[in-house]
N, C-alpha and C positions, 0 to 999 in steps of 0.2 A: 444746550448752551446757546447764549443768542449769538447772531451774525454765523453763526455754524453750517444755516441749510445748505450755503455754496458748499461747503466742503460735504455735507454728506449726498448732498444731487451729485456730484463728481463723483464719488465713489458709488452712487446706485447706475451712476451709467456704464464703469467701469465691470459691474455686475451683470448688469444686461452684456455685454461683451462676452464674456465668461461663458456664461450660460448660455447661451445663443448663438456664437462663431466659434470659439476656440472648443468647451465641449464636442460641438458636432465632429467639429475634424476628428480630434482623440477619437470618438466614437465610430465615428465614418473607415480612418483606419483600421481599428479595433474587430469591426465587423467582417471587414472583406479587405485585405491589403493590395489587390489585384484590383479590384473593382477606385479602389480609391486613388489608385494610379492613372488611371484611365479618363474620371469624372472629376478630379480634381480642383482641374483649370474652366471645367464647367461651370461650377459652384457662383451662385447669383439670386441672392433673394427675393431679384421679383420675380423669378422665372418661380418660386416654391410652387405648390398647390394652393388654392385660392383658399383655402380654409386654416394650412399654415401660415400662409401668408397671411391671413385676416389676424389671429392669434398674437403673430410676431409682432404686428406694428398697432397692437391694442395695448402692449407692454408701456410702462411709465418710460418716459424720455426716447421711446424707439424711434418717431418720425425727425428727432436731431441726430440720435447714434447713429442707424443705420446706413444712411444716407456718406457717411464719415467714415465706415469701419471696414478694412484700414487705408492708410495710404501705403503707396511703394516708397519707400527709402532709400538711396544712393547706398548701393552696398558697400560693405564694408572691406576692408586693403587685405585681412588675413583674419583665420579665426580666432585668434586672438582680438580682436581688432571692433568693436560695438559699433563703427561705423558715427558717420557723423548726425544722424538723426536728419539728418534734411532730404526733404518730400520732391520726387522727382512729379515732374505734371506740372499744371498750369493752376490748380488750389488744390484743397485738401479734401474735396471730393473726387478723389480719382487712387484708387475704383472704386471703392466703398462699394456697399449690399453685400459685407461678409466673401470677396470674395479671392481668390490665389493669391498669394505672393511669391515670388522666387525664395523669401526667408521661408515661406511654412513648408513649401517646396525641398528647401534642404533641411528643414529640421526635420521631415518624416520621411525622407533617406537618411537620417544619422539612425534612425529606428530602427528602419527597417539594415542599415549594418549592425547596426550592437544583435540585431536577430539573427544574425547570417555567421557571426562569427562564436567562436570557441575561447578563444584568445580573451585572458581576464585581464588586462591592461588595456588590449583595444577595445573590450567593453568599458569600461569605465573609461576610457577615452568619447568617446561614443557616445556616451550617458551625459559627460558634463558637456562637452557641445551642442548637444541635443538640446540640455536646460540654456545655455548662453543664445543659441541663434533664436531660439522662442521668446527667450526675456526680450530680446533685442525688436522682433517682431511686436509681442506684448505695448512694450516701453515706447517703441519709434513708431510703428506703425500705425499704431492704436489708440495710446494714454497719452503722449504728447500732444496733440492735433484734439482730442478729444477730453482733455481735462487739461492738462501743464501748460497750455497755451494761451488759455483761458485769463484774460484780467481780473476777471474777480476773484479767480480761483486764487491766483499769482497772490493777490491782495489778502487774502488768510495766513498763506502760507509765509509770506513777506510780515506779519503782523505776528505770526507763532516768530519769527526770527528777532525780531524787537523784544517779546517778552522773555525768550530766553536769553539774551543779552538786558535785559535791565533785572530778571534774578538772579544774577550771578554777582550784583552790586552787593556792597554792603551795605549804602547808604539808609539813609529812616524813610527817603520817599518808596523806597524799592522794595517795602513790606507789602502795600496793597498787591501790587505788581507778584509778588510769589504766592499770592493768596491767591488771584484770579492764575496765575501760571498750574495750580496745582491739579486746577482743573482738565488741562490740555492731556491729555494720552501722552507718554513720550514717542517720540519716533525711533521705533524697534522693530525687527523682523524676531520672531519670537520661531523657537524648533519644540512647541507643545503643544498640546489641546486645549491649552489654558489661554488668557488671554494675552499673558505676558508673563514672566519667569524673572527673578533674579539673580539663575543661575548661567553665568557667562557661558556654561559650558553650551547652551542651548541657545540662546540670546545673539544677537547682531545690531550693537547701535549703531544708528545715521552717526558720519564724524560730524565733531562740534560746527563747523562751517561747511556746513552742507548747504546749495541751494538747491535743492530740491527739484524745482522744475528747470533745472539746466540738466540737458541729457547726458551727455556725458561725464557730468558729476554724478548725477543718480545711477547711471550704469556703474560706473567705478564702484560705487557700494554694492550694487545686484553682485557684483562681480565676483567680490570679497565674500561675500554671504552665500551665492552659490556655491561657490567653492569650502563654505565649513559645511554645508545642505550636502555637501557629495560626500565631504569626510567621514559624517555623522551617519551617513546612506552604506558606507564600507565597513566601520568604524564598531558603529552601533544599531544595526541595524534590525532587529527586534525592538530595541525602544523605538526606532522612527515609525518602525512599522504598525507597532499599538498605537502612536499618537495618535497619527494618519486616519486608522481603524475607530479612533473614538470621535475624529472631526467627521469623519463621515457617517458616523452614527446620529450625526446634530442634525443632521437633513431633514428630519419631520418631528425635529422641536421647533415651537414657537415662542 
């Protein structure tokens, strides 16, 4: 779609992210939980080996991300509480090169309790903490400063908000307008392998006055949506677990 590339460059950096700092940690824990307590607060991508390192910053958009990913965020009053998204430090290079935060910090001690304990309430206490202090790291650390901050990004997302307020007209100018509207994805968090669902049981729409790149308006929705992600995880958890199992089967489709 034309005028689009900003919003898909923001979402391929947000990829590069993924796959390159947040993986490793999972992974990093995953391998050694001892070793990863230790090496943690080490963690710095220019220190990698000279041929990882070469790799890393060959990737599309690495020598803007990495430099960026993440900042530290003014933590938040209680865990309830997503904190207010604002970046402690002098810019938003600090500390970037992938490395600790006090959030990843306690999101893999909430891990490493739900492993410690027996107790099926403080597991699942555990579990949804776990996904909120990570969204929050994710969301504030990460994709604010490196995509939601961004004016031209603003400027799409600010332009998807005009066209869904001028299809909801009834008027005759406001045909083209739902005609080019039809094209835009909606903004949904979807719980399938699919791209999107219509069944609400699975489904989480953005509310109608959402701004999106306001953080804690966008957190207030991760919020709501993690929380039917936990229900749907106790609830139904053979279906989440095939969905899961078929999105990671997509890995070496093209």
């Amino acid at each position: 779609m034309p005028g689009m590339g900003i919003v898909h460059e923001g979402l391929g950096k947000g990829n590069l992210w993924i796959y390159n700092d947040l993986l490793v940690w999972c992974y990093g824990y995953a391998a050694d939980p001892v070793a990863f307590q230790d090496c943690a607060k080490q963690r710095d991508s220019r220190q990698y080996h000279p041929t990882v390192q070469k790799n890393l910053m060959r990737q599309q958009w690495a020598a803007d991300v990495v430099p960026k990913c993440p900042v530290i965020n003014e933590a938040s009053a209680s865990m309830d509480d997503a904190g207010s998204g604002k970046f402690l430090g002098s810019n938003s290079e600090n500390p970037g090169y992938f490395k600790w935060t006090p959030r990843v910090s306690i999101g893999f001690n909430l891990v490493k309790q739900w492993e410690e304990t027996t107790d099926s309430t403080f597991k699942n206490n555990f579990a949804f903490n776990h996904l909120w202090v990570m969204a929050q790291h994710e969301q504030g650390e990460v994709l604010q400063g490196l995509i939601y901050n961004d004016t031209k990004f603003i400027g799409k997302l600010k332009f998807q908000r005009t066209m869904d307020q001028a299809t909801s007209s009834e008027k005759w100018w406001a045909a083209p307008a739902r005609a080019f509207h039809a094209l835009i994805p909606p903004l949904q968090l979807s719980f399938t392998a699919q791209d999107e669902t219509s069944d609400m049981k699975y489904r989480s729409n953005a509310p109608k006055d959402l701004i999106l790149e306001d953080y804690k308006q966008r957190m207030a929705w991760i919020k709501d949506t993690g929380k039917l992600f936990h229900f749907l995880m106790q609830k139904q958890r053979n279906y989440m677990l095939s969905e899961l199992k078929a999105i990671a089967a997509m890995g070496g489709l093209t």
